[in-house]
Backbone of each chain as ProteinMPNN parsed JSONL, in Angstrom:
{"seq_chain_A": "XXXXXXXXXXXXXXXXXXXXXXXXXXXXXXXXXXXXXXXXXXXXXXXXXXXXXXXXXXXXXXXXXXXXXXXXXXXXXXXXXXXXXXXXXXXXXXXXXXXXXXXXXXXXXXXXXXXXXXXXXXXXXXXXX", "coords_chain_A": {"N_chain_A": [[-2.035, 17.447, -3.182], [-3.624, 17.298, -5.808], [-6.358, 16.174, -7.02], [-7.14, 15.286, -10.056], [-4.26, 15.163, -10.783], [-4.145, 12.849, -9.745], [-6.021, 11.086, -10.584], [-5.544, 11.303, -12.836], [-2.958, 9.817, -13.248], [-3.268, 7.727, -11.975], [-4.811, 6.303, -14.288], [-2.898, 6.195, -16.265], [-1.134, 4.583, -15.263], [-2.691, 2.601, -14.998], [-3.346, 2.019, -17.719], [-0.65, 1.353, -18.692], [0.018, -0.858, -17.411], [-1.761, -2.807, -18.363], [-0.966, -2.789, -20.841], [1.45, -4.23, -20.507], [0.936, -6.829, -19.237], [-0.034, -8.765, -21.186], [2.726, -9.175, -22.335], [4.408, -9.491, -20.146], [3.568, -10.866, -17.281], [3.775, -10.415, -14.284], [5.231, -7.64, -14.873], [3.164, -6.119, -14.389], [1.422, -6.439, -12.433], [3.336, -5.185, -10.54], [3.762, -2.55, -11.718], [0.853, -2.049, -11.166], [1.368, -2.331, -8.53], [3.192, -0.262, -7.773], [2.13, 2.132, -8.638], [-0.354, 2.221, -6.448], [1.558, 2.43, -4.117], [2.336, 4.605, -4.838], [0.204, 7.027, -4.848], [-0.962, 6.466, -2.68], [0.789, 7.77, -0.836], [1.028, 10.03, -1.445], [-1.385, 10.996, -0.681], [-1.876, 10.38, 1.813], [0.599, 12.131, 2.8], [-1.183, 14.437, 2.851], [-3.041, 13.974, 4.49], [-2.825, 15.307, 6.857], [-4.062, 17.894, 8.075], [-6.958, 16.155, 8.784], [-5.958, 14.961, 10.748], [-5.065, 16.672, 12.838], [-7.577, 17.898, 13.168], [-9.071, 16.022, 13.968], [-7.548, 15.433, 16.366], [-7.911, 17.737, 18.518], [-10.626, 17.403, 18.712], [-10.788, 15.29, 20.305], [-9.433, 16.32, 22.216], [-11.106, 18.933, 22.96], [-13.439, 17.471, 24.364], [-12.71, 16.608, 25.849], [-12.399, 13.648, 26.059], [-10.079, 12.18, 26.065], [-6.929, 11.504, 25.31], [-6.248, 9.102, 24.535], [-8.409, 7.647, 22.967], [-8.579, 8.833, 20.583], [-5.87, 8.45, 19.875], [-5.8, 5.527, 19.367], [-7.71, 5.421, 17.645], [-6.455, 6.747, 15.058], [-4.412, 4.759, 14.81], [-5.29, 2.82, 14.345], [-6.841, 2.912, 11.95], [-4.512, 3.26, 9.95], [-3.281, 0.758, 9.751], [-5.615, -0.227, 9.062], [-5.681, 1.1, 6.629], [-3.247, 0.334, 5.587], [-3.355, -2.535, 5.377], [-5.883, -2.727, 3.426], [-4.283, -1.779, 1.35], [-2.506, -4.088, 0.545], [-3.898, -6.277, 0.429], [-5.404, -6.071, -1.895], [-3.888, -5.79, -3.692], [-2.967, -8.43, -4.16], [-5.19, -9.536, -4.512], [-5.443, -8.585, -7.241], [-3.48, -9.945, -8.59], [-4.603, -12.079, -8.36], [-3.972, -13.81, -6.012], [-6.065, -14.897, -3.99], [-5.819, -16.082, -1.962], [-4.144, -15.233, -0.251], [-4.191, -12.281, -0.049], [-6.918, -12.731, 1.848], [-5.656, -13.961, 4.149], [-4.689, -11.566, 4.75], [-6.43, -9.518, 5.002], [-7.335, -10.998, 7.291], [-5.441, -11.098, 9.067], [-5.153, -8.148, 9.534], [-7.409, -7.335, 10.622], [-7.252, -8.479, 13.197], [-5.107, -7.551, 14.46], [-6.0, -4.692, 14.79], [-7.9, -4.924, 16.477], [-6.677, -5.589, 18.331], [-5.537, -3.28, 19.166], [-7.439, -1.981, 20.086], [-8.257, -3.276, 22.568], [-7.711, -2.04, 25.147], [-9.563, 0.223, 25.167], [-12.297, -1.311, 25.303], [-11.917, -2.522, 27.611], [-11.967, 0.28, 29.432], [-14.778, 0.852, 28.817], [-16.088, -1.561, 29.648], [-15.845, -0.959, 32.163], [-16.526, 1.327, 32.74], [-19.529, 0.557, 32.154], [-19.656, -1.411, 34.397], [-19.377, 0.641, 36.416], [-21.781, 1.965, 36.373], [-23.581, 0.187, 36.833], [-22.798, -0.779, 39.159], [-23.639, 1.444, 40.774]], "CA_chain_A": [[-3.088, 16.441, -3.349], [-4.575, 17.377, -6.797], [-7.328, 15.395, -7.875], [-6.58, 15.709, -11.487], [-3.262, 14.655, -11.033], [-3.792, 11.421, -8.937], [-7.038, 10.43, -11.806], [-4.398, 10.813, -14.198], [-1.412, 9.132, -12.601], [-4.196, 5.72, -12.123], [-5.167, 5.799, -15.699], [-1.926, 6.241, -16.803], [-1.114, 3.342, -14.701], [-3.885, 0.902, -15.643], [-2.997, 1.426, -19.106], [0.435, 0.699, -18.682], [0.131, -2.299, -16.763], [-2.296, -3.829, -19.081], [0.271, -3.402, -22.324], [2.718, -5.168, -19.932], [-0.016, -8.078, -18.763], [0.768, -10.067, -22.501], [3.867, -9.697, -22.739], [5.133, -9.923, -18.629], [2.256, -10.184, -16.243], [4.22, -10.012, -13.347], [5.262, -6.357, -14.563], [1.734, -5.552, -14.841], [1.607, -6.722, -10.613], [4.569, -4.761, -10.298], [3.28, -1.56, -11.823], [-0.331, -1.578, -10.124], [1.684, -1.729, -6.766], [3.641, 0.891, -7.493], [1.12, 3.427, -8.673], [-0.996, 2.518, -5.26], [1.653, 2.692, -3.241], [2.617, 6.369, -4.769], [-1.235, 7.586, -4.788], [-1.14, 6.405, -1.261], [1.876, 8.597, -0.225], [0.432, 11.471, -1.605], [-2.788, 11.181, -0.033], [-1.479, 10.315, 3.547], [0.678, 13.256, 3.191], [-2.549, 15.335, 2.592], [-4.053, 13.899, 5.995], [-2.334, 16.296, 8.072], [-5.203, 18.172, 9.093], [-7.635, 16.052, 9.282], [-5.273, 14.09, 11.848], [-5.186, 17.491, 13.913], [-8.721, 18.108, 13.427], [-9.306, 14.815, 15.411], [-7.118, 15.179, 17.842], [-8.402, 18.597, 18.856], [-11.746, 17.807, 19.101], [-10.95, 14.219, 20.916], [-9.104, 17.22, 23.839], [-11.666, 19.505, 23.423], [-14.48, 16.904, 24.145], [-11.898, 16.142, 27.213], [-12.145, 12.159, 26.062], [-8.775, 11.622, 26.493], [-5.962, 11.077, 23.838], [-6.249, 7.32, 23.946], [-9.062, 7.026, 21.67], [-7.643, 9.158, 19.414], [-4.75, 7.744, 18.957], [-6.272, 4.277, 19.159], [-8.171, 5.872, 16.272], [-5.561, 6.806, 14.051], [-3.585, 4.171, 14.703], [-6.231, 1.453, 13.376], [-7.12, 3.643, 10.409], [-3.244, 3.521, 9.513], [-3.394, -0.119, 9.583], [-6.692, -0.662, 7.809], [-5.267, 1.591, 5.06], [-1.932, -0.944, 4.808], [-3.794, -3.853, 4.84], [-6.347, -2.782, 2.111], [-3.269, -1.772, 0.13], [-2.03, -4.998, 0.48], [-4.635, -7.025, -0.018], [-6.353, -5.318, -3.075], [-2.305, -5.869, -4.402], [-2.52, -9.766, -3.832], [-6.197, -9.777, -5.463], [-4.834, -8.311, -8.377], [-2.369, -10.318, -8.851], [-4.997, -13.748, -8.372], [-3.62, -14.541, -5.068], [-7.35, -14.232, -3.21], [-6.5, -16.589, -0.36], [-3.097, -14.316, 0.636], [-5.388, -11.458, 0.402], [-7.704, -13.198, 2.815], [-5.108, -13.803, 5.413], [-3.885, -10.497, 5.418], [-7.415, -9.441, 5.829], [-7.693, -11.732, 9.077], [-4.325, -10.14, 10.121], [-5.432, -6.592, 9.484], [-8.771, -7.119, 11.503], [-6.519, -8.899, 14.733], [-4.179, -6.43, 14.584], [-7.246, -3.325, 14.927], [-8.835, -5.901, 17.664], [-5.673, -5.656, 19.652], [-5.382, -2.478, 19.62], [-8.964, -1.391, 20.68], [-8.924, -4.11, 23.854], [-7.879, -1.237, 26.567], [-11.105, 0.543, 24.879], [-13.535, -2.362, 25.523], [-12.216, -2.696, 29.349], [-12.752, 1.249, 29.485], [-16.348, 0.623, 28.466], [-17.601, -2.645, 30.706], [-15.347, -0.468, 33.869], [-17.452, 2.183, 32.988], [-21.038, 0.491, 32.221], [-19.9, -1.9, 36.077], [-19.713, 1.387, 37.456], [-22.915, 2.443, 36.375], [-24.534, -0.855, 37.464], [-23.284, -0.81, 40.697], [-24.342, 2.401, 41.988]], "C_chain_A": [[-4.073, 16.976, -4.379], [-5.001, 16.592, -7.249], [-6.746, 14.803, -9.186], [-5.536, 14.91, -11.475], [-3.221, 13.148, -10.99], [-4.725, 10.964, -10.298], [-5.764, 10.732, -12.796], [-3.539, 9.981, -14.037], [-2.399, 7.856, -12.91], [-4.322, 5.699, -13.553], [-4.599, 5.598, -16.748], [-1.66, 4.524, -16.29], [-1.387, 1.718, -15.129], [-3.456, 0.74, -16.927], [-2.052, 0.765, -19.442], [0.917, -0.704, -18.501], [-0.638, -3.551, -18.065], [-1.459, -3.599, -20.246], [0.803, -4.517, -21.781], [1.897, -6.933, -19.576], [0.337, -8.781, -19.797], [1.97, -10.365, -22.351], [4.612, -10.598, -21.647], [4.403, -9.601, -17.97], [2.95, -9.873, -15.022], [4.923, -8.063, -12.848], [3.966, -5.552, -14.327], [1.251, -5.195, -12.821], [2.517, -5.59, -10.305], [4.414, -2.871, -10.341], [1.834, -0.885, -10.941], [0.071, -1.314, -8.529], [2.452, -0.75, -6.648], [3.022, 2.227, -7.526], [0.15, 3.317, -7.431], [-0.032, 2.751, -4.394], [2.244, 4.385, -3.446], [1.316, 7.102, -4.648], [-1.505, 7.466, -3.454], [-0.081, 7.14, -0.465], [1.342, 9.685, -0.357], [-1.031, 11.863, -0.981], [-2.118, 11.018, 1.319], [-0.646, 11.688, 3.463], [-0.166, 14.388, 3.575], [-3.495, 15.307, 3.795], [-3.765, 14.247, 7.348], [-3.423, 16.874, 8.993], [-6.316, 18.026, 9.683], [-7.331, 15.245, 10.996], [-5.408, 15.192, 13.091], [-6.081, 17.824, 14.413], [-9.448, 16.978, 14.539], [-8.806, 14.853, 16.842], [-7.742, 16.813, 19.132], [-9.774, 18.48, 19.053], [-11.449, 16.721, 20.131], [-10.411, 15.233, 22.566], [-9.789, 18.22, 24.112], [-13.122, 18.881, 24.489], [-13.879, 16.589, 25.797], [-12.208, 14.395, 27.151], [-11.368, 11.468, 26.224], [-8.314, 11.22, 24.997], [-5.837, 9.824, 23.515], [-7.05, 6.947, 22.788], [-9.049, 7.349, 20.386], [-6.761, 8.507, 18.746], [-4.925, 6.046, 18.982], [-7.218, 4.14, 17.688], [-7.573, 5.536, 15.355], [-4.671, 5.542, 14.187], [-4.353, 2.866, 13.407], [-6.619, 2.306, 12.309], [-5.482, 3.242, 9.515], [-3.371, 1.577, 9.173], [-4.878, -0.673, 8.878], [-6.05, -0.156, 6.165], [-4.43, 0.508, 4.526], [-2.544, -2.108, 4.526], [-4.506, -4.004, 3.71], [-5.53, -2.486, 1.217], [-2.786, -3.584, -0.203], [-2.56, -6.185, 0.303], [-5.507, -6.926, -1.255], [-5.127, -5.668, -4.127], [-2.434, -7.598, -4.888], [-4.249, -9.96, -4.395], [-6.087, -9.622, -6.987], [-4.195, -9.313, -8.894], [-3.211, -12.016, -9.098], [-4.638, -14.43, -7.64], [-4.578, -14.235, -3.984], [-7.192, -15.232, -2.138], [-4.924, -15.539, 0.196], [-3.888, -13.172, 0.859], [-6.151, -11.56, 1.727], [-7.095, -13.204, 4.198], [-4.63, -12.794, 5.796], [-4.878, -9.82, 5.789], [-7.495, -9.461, 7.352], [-6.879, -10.597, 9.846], [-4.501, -8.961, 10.349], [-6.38, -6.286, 10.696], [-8.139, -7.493, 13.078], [-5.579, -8.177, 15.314], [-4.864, -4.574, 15.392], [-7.938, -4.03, 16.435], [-7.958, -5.856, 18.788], [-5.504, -4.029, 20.662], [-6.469, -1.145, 20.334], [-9.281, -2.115, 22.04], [-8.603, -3.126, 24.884], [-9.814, -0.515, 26.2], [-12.529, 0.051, 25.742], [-12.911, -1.997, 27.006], [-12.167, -1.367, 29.741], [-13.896, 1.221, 29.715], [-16.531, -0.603, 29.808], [-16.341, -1.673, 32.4], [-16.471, 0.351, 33.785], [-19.06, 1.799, 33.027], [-20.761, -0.432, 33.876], [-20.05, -0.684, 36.511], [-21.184, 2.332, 37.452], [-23.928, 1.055, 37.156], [-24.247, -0.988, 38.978], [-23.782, 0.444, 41.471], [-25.859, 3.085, 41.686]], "O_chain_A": [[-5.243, 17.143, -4.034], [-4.301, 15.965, -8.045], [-5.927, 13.885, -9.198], [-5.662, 13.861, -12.107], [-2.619, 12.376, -11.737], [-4.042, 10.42, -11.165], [-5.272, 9.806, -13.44], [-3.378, 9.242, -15.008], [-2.299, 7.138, -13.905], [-3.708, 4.741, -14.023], [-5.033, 5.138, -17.804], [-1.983, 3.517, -16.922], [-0.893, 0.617, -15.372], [-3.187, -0.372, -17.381], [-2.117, -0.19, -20.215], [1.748, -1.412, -19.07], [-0.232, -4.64, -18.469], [-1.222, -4.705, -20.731], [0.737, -5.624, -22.313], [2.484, -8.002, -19.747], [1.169, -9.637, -19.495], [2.4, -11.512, -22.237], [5.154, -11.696, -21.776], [4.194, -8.41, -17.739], [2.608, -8.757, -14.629], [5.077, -7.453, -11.79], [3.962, -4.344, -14.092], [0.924, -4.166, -12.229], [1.974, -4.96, -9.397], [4.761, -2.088, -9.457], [1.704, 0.186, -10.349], [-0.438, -0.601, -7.665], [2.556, -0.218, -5.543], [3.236, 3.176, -6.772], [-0.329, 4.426, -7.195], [-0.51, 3.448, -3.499], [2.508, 5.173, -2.538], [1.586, 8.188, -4.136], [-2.264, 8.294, -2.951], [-0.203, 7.021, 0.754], [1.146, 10.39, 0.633], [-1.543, 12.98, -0.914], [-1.876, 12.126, 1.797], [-1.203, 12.569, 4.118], [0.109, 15.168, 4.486], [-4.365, 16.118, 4.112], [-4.143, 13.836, 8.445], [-3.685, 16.573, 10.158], [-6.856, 18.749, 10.52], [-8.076, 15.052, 11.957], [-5.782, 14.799, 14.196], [-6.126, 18.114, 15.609], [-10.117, 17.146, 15.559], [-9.277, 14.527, 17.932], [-7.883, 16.716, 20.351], [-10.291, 19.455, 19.599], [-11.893, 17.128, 21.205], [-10.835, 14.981, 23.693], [-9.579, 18.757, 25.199], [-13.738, 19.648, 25.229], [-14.626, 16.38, 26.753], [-12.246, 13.834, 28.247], [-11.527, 10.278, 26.498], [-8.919, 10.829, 23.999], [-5.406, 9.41, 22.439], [-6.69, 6.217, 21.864], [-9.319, 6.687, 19.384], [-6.715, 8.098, 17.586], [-3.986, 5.39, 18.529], [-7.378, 3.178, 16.938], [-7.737, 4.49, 14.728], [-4.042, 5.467, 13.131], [-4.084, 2.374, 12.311], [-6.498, 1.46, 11.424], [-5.586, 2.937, 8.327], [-3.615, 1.345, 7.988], [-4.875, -1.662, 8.145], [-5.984, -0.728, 5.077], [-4.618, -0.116, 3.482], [-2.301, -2.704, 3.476], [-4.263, -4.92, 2.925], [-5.854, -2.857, 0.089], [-2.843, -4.049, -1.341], [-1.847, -7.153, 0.037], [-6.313, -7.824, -1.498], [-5.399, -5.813, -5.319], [-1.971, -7.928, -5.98], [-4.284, -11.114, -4.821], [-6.567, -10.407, -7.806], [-4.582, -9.517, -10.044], [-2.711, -12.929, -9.755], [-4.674, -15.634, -7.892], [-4.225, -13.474, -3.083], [-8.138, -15.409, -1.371], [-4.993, -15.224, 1.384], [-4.315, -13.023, 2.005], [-6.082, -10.685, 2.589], [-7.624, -12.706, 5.191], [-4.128, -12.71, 6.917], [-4.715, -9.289, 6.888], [-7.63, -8.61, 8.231], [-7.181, -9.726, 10.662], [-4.039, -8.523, 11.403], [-6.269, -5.37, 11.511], [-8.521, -6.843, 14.052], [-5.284, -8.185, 16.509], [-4.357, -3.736, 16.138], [-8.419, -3.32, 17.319], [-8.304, -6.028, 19.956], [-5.416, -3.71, 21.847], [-6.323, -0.018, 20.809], [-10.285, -1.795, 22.676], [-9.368, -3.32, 25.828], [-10.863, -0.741, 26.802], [-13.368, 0.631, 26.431], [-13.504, -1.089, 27.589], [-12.389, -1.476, 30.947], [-14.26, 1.554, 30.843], [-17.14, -0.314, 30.838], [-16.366, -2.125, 33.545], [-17.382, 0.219, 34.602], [-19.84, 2.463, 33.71], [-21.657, -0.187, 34.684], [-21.063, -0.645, 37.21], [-21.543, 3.151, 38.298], [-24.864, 1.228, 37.937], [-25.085, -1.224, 39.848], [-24.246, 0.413, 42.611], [-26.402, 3.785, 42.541]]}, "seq_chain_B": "XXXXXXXXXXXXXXXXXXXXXXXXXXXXXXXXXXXXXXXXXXXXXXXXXXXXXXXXXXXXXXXXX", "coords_chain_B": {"N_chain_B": [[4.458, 12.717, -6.89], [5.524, 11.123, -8.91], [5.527, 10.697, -11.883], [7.744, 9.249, -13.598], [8.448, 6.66, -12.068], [6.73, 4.877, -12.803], [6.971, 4.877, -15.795], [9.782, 4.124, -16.281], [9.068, 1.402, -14.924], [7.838, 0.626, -16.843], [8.95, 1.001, -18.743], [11.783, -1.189, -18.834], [10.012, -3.482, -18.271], [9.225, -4.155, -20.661], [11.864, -4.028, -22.366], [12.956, -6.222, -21.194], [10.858, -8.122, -21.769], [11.398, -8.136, -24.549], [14.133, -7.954, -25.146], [13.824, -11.359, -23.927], [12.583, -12.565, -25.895], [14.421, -12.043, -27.822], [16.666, -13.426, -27.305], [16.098, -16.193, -26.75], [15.136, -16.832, -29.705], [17.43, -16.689, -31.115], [18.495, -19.202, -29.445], [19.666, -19.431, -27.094], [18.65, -19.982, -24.413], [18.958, -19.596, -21.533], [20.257, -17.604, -20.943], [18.235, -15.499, -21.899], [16.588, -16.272, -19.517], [17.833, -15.18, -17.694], [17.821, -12.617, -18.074], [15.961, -12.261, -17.679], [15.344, -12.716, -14.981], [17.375, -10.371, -13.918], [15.717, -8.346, -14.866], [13.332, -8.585, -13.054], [14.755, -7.733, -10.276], [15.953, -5.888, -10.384], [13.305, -4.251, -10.978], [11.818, -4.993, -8.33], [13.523, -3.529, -6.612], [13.313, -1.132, -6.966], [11.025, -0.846, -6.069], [10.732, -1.673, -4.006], [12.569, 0.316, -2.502], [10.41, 2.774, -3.063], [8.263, 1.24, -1.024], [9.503, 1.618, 1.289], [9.591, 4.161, 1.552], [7.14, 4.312, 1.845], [5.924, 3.052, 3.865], [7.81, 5.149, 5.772], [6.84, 7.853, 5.714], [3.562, 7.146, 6.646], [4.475, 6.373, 9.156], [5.328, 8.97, 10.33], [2.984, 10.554, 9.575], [0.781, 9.062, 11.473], [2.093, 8.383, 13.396], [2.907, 5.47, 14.108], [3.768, 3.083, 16.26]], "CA_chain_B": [[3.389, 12.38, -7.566], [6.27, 10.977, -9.99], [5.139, 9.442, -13.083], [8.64, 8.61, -14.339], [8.874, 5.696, -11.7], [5.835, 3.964, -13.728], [7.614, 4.94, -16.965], [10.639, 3.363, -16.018], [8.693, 0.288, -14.889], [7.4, -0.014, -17.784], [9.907, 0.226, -20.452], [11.788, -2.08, -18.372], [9.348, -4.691, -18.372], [9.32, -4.041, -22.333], [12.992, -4.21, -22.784], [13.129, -7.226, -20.763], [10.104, -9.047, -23.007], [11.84, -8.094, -26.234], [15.275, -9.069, -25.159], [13.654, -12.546, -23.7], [12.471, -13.191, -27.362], [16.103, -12.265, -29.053], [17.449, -14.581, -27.122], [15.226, -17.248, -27.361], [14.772, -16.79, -30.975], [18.865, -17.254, -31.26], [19.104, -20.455, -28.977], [20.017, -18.822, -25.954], [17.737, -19.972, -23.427], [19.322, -19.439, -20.538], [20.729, -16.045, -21.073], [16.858, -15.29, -21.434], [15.924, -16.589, -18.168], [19.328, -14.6, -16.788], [17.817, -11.371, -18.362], [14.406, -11.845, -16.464], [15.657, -12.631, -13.449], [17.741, -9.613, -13.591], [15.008, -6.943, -14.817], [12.941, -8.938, -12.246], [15.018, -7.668, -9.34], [16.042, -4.318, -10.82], [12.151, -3.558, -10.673], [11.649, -5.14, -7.23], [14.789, -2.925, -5.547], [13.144, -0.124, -7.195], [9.465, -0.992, -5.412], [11.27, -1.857, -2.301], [12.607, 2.225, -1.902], [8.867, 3.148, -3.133], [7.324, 0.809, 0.053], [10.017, 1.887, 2.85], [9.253, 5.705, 2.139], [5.774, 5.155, 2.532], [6.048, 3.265, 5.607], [8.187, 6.064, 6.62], [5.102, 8.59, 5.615], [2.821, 6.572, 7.542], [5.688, 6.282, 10.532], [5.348, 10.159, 10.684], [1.765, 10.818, 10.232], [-0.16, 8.32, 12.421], [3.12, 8.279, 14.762], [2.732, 4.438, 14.528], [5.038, 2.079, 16.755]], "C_chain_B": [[4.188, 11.941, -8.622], [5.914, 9.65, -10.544], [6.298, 8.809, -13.878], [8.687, 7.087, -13.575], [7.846, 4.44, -12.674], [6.349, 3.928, -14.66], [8.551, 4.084, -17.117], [10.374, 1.586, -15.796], [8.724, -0.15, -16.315], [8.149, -0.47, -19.087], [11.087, -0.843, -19.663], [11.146, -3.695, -18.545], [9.433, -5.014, -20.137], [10.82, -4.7, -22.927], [13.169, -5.614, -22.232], [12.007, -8.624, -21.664], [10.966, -8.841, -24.344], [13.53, -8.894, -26.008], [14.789, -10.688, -24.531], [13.719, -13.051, -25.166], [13.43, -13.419, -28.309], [16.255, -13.25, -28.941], [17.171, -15.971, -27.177], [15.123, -17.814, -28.65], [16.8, -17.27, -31.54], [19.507, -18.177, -30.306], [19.512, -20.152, -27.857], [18.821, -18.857, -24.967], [17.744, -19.415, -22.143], [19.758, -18.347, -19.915], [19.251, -15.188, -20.959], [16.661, -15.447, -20.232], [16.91, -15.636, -17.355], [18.212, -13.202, -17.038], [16.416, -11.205, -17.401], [14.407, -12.096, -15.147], [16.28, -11.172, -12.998], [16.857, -8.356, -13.267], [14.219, -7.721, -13.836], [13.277, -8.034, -10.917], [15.427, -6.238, -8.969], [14.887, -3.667, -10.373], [12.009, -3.888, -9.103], [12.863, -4.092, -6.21], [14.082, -1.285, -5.574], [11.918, 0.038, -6.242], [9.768, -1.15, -4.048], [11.22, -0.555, -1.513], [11.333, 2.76, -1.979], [8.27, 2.65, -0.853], [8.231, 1.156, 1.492], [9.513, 3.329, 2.879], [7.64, 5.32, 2.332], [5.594, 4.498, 4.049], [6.241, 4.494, 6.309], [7.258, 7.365, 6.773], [4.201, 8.269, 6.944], [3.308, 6.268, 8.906], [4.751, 8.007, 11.248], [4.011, 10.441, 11.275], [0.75, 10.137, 11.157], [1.085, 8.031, 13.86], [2.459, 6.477, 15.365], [3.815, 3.78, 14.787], [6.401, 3.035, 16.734]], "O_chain_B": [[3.663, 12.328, -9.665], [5.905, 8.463, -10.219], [6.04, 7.957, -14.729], [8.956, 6.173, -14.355], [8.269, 3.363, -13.095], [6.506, 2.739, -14.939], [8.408, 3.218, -17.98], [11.095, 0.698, -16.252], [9.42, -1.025, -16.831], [8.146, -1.393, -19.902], [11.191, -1.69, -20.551], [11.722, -4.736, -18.862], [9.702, -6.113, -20.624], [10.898, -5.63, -23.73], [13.674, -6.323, -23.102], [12.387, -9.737, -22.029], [10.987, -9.794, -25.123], [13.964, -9.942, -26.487], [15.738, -11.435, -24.77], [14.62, -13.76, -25.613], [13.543, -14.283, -29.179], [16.158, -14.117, -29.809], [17.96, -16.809, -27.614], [15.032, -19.028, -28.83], [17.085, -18.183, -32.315], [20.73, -18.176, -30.166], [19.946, -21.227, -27.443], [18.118, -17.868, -24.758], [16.774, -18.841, -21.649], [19.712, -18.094, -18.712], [19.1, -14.337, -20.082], [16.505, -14.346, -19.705], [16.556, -15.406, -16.198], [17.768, -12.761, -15.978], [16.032, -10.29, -16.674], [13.57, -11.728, -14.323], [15.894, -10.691, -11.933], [16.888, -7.61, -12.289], [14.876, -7.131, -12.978], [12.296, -7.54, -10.361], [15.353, -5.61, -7.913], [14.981, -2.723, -9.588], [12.101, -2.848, -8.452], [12.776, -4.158, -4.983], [14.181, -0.448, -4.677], [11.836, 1.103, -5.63], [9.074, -0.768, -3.106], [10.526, -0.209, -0.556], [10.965, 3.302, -0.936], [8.052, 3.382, 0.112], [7.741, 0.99, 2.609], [9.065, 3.8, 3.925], [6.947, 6.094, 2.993], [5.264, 5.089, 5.077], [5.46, 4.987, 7.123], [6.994, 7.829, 7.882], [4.146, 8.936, 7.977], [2.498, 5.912, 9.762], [3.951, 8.141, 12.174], [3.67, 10.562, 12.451], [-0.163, 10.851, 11.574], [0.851, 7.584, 14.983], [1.87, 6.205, 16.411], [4.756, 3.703, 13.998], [7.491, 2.563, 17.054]]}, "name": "protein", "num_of_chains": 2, "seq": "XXXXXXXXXXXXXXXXXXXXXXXXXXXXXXXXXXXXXXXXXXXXXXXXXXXXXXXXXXXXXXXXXXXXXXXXXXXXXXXXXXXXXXXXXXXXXXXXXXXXXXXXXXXXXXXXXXXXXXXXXXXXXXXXXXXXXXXXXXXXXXXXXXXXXXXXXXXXXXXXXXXXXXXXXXXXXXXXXXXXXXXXXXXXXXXXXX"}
């Protein structure tokens, strides 16, 4: 995960794409999603330790591994969806964008509802005693 | 971190604009539209293997589903 490399790889990228935008815009689409989705491989590889660093404090803290991995999981899915919607802005398709938005956010909402009934079990059991 | 797959895009997309215009330019319409459908699908097969490994990336490290 060198810096350097990835700022080069995008600017290489951008330039590329925009030659291609006159002639064949669709390669131009074609290229910007491929350079995010390789800049995004190489960075998720790279998030090894902060993934361990989380989970080690979420068992030192004794919070339990659920919210951890209720964590990471919705981070993993925010990342895909802003790939995928930042792809489909590009491109001038801002209401597909939009719905994948929605879907991204219902998707994170699903997977946080044990969470929430965690929380009101725990604030009832503070109210009743 | 491979910059040939952009490279490849790109002269691709190139070779595929310049041969549209031959053929065009010598009456061959259709053979055009053949050639951009093809590099069309060439690049998409190529973007396809790109988006399953990173799923599979993202499989590993977030151990999703």
């Amino acid at each position: 995960m060198n810096i350097f490399i990835i700022v080069s790889f995008g600017i290489i990228s951008a330039v590329l794409s925009l030659v291609l935008k006159q002639y064949k815009p669709e390669y131009s689409m074609f290229i910007s999603l491929a350079s995010g989705i390789l800049i995004f491989i190489s960075v998720i590889a790279a998030i090894n330790p902060i993934i361990r660093y989380i989970t080690e404090l979420t068992e030192n803290a004794g919070l339990g591994g659920m919210y951890a991995e209720v964590l990471l999981k919705s981070l993993a899915v925010c990342y895909l969806t802003q790939l995928a919607s930042d792809c489909c802005k590009d491109a001038g398709e801002t209401a597909i964008a939009g719905k994948l938005q929605i879907a991204g956010k219902i998707a994170v909402l699903i997977m946080a509802l044990p969470i929430f009934k965690s929380i009101t079990e725990i604030i009832t059991g503070l109210i009743d005693t | 971190m491979d910059v040939d797959l952009i490279f490849q895009i790109a002269a691709i997309g190139i070779v595929v604009a310049v041969l549209n215009m031959l053929l065009q330019r010598s009456g061959r319409e259709e053979q055009a539209m053949m050639t951009t459908i093809a590099g069309l699908i060439v690049v998409l097969m190529m973007i396809i293997t790109q988006i399953s490994i990173l799923f599979e990336t993202i499989k590993q490290v977030f151990n999703l589903y």
